[in-house]
N, C-alpha and C positions, 0 to 999 in steps of 0.2 A: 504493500500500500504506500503511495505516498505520502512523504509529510511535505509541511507548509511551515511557515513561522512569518509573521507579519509585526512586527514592533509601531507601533505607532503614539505619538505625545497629540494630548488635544487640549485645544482653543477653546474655553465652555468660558461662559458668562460666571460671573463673581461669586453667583449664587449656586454654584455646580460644583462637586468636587470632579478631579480628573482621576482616571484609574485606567486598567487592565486586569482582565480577569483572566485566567488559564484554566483552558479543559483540553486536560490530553496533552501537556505541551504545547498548544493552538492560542497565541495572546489573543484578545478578543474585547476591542471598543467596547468602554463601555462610562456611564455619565452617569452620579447619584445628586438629584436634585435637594437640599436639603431639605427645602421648602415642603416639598409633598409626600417626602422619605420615601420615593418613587427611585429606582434603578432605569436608566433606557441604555440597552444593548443596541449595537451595527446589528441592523439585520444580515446584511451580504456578509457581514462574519463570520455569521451563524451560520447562513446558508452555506458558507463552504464549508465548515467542518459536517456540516450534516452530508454535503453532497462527495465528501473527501475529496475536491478538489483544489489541488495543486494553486491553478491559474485563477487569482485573483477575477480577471474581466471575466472568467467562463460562468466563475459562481453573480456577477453582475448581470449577465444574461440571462440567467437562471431565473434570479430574481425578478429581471422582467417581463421572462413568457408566465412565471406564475403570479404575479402582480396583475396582467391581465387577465389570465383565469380567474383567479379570484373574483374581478371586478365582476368579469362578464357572468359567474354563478350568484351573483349579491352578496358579497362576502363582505363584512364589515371589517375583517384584518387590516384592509388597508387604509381606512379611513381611519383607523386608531393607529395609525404608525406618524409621528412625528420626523420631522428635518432640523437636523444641528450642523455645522459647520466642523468636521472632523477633519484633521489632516492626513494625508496617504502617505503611502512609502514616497513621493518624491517628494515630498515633505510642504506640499502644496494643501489648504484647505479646500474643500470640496463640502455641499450638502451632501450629508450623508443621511439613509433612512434607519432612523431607529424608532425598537419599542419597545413596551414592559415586559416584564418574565410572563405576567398575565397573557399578551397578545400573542407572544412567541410561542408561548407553551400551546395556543391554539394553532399559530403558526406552522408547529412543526408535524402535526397533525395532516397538512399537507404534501410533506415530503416525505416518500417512501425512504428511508432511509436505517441502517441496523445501528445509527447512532443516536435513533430518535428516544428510545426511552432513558440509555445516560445521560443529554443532554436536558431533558425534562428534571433529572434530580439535580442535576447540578444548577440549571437555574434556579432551586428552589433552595438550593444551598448556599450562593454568592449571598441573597439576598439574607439569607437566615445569620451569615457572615456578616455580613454591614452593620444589623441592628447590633449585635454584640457590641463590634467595635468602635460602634455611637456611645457605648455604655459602659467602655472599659477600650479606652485606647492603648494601651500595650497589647492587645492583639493584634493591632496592625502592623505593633513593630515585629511579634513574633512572627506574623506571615513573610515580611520582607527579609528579616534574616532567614528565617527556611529556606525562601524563594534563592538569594546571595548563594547561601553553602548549598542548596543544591547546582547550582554554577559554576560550582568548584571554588569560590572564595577563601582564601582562610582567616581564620578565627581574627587574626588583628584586623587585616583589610577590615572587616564586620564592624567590628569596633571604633575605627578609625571613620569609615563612612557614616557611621547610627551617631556620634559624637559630633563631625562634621553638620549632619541635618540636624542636632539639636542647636549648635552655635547659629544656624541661618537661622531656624525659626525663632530664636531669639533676637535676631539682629530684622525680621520681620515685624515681630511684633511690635517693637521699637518704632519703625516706616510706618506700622497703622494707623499709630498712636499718634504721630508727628504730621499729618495733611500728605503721606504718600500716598499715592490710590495704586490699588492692586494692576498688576495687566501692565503694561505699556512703562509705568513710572518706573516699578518693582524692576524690568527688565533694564532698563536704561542704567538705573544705580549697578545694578549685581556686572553691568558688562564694563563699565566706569571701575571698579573696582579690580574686574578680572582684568581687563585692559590693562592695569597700571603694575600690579605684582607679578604677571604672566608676561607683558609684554605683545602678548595675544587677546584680540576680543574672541568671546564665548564662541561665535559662529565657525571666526578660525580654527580655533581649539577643536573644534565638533572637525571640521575639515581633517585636519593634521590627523586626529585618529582614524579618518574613514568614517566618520558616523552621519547618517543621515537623519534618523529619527529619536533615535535612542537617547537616553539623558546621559548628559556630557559625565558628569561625578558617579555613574555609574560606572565608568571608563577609566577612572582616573589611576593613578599609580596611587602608592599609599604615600607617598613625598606630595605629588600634588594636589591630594585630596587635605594634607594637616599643612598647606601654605594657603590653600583657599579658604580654610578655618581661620588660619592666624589672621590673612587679609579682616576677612566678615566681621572677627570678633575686634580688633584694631578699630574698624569703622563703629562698630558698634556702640563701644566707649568712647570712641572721641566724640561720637555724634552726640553721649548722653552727657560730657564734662560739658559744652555748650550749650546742649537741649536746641540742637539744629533739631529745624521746623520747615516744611517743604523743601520744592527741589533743590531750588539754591543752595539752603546751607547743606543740606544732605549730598550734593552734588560733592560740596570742598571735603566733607566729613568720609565720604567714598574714598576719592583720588589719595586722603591722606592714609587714609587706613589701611589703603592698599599698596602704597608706596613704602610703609613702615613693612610688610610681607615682602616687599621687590628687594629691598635691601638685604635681608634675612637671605632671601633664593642668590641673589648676587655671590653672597660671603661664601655660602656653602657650596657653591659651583666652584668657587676658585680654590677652595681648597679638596675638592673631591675632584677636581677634573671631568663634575657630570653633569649633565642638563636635567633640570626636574622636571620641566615641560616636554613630553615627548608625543611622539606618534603611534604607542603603543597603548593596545587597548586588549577589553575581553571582548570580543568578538569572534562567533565559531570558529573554529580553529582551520577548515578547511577552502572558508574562505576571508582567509583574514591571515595576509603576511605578517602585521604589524603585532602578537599576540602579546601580552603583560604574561610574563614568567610568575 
C-alpha cells in the first residue's frame, strides 16, 4: 500500500487554534474553534487517507465527482461543510473544505473504503482528546513529546525545545499584554529578533534547511534552538525593564534582545570553529541530504 505524509502550518483567525492531527502516520488539517468547542477537519485529507491515495489532486477529484453526487441525491453533507483558508504543500493559502467529526462521520459513510470504521473512532477520539486538554494542558505537552521521541528525538533535544516554547510563550504573553496584536505584528517582532542573533530572517532559515511547510524550531539543532531562547528571553526582559508598549518600542526591545544572542553565537563560533546556524534538519532521511545527527 502506499503511504503519503503531507505537513502542513495554517493561517486560522485569532479565535482558532492551529493543529495536526495523525491517523496512521497520515498529518491531517485540522482547526479547533474555541468559541463553539467545535473541531473542522480538511475534508480532501480525509478523503485521501480513506481513498489510500498517494496523489494529493487525485483524492481533490475525488472529492469533486462525490461532492456532486451528493448534491444531485439531496444530500445535506455539503451544505454543512465550511471554507477556511489553509495553506498547501507549496506553502501557498488556498480555500480549503472543511467539516465536523459530526459531518465527516456521515461523510465517510459514502466512501467505500476498509479505512472507514478506524477512521470513524479516531474522529471520535481527537475530539475526546481536545476536551481533556482544554482541562488539563500538560497533555498537550505529553502528546508532543510522544509525537518528538517517536521521530527519533533524544531526551535533551525534548527538553531543550518544551523549554524553548515555554520562554516564547512567555515572551508572548508579554506582546499581548503590551498593544501587540497577534498574526502579522507577532510575526514581524519574532523575524526582527531572528534576523538580528541569526543573521538570517525566519523564511531564510526555513530555506537553508529545505523546509517548506514545516515549523522552522522543529528543525532546529539543539545550539540553535537554546540561542533563539536566549534571543526571546533577552527581548523579553529588556522589553519588561522599560514596559515597551506597541510596535515601536517593542521593535528596539526585539533588535536589542537579539543582538545580546548575536554576540553570544559570534564568541562561541570563534572559539569552536563552528557555525550554529546551519542547513541541517530532521527531515526523512531519504529524502533529505541535509539530516541533524
Amino acid at each position: 500500500m502506499n503511504t503519503f505524509k503531507c505537513s502542513i502550518r495554517l493561517q486560522l483567525p485569532h479565535s482558532m487554534n492551529k493543529d495536526l492531527a495523525v491517523f496512521e502516520g497520515h498529518e491531517i488539517r485540522r482547526v479547533y474553534d474555541e468559541k463553539t468547542e467545535t473541531w473542522w477537519f480538511s475534508v480532501v485529507d480525509i478523503i485521501q487517507v480513506l481513498t489510500q491515495q498517494p496523489d494529493y489532486k487525485a483524492a481533490q477529484n475525488y472529492w469533486k465527482v462525490l461532492k456532486n453526487r451528493l448534491k444531485k441525491e439531496g444530500s445535506q453533507l455539503v451544505t454543512d461543510c465550511n471554507q477556511l483558508k489553509m495553506p498547501a504543500a507549496d506553502g501557498k493559502n488556498y480555500q480549503t473544505t472543511v467539516a465536523t467529526a459530526e459531518t465527516l462521520l456521515r461523510l465517510v459513510q459514502s466512501v467505500p473504503s476498509p479505512k472507514a470504521e478506524p477512521i470513524k473512532l479516531w474522529l471520535a477520539k481527537v475530539g475526546y482528546e481536545r476536551m481533556q486538554e482544554l482541562s488539563d494542558p500538560s497533555r498537550s505537552l505529553d502528546r508532543a513529546r510522544e509525537t518528538w521521541q517517536k521521530q527519533g528525538r533524544s531526551q535533551k533535544w525534548i527538553e531543550q525545545r518544551m523549554t524553548g516554547q515555554e520562554t516564547r510563550n512567555k515572551l508572548t504573553d508579554y506582546w499581548a499584554g503590551h498593544d501587540i496584536k497577534k498574526g502579522d505584528e507577532y510575526a514581524i517582532l519574532t523575524n526582527i529578533i531572528h534576523q538580528e542573533w541569526a543573521e538570517v530572517s525566519v523564511k531564510d532559515h526555513k530555506n537553508l534547511k529545505g523546509l517548506k511547510t514545516q515549523n522552522l524550531r522543529d528543525h532546529m539543532s539543539e545550539a540553535e534552538l537554546i540561542f533563539t531562547a536566549l534571543a526571546e528571553l533577552s527581548t523579553r526582559q529588556i522589553a519588561e525593564s522599560v514596559e515597551a508598549t506597541g510596535m515601536k518600542e517593542n521593535k528596539v526591545a526585539a533588535k536589542t534582545g537579539g543582538s545580546i544572542a548575536k554576540k553570544a553565537r559570534l564568541e562561541l563560533e570563534e572559539k569552536t570553529g563552528r557555525k550554529i546556524v546551519t542547513q541541517e534538519n530532521y527531515l526523512p532521511p531519504l529524502a533529505n541530504p541535509k539530516k541533524l545527527k
